[in-house]
N, C-alpha and C positions, 0 to 999 in steps of 0.2 A: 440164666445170666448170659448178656450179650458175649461173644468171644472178646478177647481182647485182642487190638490189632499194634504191628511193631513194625515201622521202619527201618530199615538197614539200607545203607547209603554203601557202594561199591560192590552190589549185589550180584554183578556180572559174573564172578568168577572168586575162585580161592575161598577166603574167610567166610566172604559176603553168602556165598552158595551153602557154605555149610550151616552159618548162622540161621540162613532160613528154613534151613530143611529141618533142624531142631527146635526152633522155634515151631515151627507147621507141625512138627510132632507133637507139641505141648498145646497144640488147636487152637493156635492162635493166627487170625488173618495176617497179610503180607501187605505191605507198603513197599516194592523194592525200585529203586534208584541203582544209575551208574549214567557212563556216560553211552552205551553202548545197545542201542532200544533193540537190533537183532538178538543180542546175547540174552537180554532183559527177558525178553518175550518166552526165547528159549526154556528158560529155566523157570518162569513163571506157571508156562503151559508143565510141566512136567510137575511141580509142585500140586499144582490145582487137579492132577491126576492121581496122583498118589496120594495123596492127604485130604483133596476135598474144601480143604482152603480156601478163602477169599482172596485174591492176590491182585493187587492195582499196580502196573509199571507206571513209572514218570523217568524218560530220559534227561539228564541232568551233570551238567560238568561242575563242578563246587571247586572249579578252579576258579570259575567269573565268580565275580564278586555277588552278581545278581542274583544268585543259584540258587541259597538256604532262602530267601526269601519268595521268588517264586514255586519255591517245592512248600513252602508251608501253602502260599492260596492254591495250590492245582490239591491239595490233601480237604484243603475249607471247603473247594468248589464241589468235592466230589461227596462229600457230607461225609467225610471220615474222619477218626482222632486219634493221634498216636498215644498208646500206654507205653508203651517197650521200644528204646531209641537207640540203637548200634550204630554209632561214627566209625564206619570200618575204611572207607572210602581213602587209597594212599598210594602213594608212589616212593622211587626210591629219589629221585629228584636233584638239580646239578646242584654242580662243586660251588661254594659260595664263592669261594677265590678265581675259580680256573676259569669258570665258565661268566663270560663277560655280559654274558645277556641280563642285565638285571627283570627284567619284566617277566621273565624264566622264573625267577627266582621269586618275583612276588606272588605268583602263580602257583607255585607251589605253596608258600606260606598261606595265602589262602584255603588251598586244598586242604593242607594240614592242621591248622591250626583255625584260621577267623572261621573256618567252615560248621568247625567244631562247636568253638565257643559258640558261633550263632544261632546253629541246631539246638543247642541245648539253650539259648536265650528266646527262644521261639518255641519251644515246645514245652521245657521242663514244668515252665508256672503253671500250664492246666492239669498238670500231672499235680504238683500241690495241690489246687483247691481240687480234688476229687479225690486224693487221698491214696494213691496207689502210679507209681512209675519205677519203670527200671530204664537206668541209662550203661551202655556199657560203651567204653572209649576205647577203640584200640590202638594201644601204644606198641610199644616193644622195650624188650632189653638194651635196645640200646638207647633209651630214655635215662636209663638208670646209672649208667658206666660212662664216663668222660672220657673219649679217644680223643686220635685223631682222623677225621674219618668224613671229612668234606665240608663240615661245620652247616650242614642243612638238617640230616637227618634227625641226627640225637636229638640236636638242639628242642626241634619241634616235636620229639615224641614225648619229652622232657615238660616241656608245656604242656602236653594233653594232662600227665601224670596230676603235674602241679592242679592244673584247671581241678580235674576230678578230687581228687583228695580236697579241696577248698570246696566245691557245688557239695558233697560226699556230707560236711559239716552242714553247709547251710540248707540243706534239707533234713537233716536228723530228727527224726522222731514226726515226720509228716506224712510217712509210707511211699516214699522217692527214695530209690538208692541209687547211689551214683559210681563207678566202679573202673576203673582204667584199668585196660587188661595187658601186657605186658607179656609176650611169645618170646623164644629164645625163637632160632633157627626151626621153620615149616615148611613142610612139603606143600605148596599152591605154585601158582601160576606167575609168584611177582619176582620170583630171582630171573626168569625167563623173559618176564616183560624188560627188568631194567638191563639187562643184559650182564648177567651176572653168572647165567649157568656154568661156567670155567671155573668161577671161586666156587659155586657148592660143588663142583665135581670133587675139587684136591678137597674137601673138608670130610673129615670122618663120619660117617653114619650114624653114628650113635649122639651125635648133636642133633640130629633132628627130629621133631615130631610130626604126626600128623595131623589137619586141619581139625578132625574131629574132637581128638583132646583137646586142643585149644581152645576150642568155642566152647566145650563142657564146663571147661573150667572155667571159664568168661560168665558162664550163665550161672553156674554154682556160685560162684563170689558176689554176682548183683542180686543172687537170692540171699545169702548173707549179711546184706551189708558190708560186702568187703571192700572198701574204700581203693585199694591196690593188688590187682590178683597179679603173682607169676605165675606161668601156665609151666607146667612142667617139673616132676621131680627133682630132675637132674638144676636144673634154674634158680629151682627154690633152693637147691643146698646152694648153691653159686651165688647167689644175689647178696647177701649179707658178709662172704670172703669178700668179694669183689668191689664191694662197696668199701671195707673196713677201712681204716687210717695207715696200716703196714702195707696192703695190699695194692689198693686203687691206684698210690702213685707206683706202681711197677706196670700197671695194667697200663696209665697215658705211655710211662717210657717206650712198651711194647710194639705201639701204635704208630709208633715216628720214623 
């Protein structure tokens, strides 16, 4: 039987890296994407070392609108097909109010969200008729919790949730699962990218995981069927307080 091969889009670093290197353990080839073809390359060569893998870079911003479309024909031209789809590809991205650049901001929405929905409207239906896909979407916790907190972030990770829990249904029972995975606080590369290292400093340790739980558990829930994975012990007891009707309005006042 051919290997099956998987896509993951923000492959450069953090989630992305981890995702592949577990995935390449389950011997399945690499499709990996980002914006960043030195970093690409980097990690592609080390994978294809270690594992033996098939691994194709395509550098790619999925900020432009153009992006999910030209990554699906450079995947057609090279005669490959994605089985296994991880939308990991994210930023932490400006304040909707503060920051006056709107085009900033549409650019980010793309990145997060149309880039998503697109991937998975460009890929998922030949995963249908062949009978076998996994999509995993990475959201966060704070998809799940109403703050107040720049009015970009949640919002959009909030949509991914939505998006998958809906695809999750309308693939049911075709051998497609569709899976939004949802991280509290992780140890990668993106509290550093957005400049954020100063809040994880002051925040306790025991808030955070590391990348490889995360993706374990990302993979564990789209082998399931699990429509909504939280990654994390401590998460999973937290998500259902935090959410409740006594709770969540103490959690926005917290926020202000």
């Amino acid at each position: 039987m051919p290997r099956k091969t998987a896509l993951i889009t923000g492959a450069s670093a953090g989630l992305g890296v981890e995702f592949a290197r577990q995935l390449a353990a389950r011997d399945m080839n690499l499709i990996l994407t980002a914006r960043r073809k030195d970093r690409l390359d980097a990690v592609a060569d080390e994978l294809r070392r270690d594992t033996g893998v098939h691994v194709t870079t395509f550098a790619s911003d999925l900020a432009d609108p153009a992006a999910p479309a030209e990554l699906e024909r450079a995947v057609a031209e090279h005669g490959l097909r994605v089985d296994y789809l991880v939308n990991n590809a994210g930023a932490s991205g400006p304040h909707l109010l503060e920051d006056r650049d709107w085009e900033a901001n549409r650019a980010f929405f793309n990145l997060m969200m149309v880039s998503v929905a697109e991937l998975c409207h460009r890929f998922v239906p030949s995963m249908v008729d062949r009978g076998w896909g996994r999509v995993i979407n990475v959201s966060s916790m704070a998809g799940r919790i109403v703050r107040s907190a720049g009015g970009n972030y949640g919002p959009t990770k909030a949509y991914v949730i939505a998006l998958s829990e809906e695809l999750a249904l309308m693939t049911q029972g075709t051998g497609v699962h569709v899976s939004a995975l949802c991280p509290g606080f992780t140890h990668t590369e993106f509290h550093a990218a957005g400049g954020l290292d100063e809040m994880k400093a002051r925040m306790p340790t025991w808030l955070w995981y590391d990348a490889d739980v995360v993706v374990a558990d990302g993979i564990k829930a789209a082998d399931a069927g699990q429509a909504v994975a939280i990654s994390g012990r401590l998460y999973r007891w937290a998500d259902p307080i935090a959410r409740s009707p006594l709770i969540a309005p103490l959690v926005r006042r917290s926020n202000r």
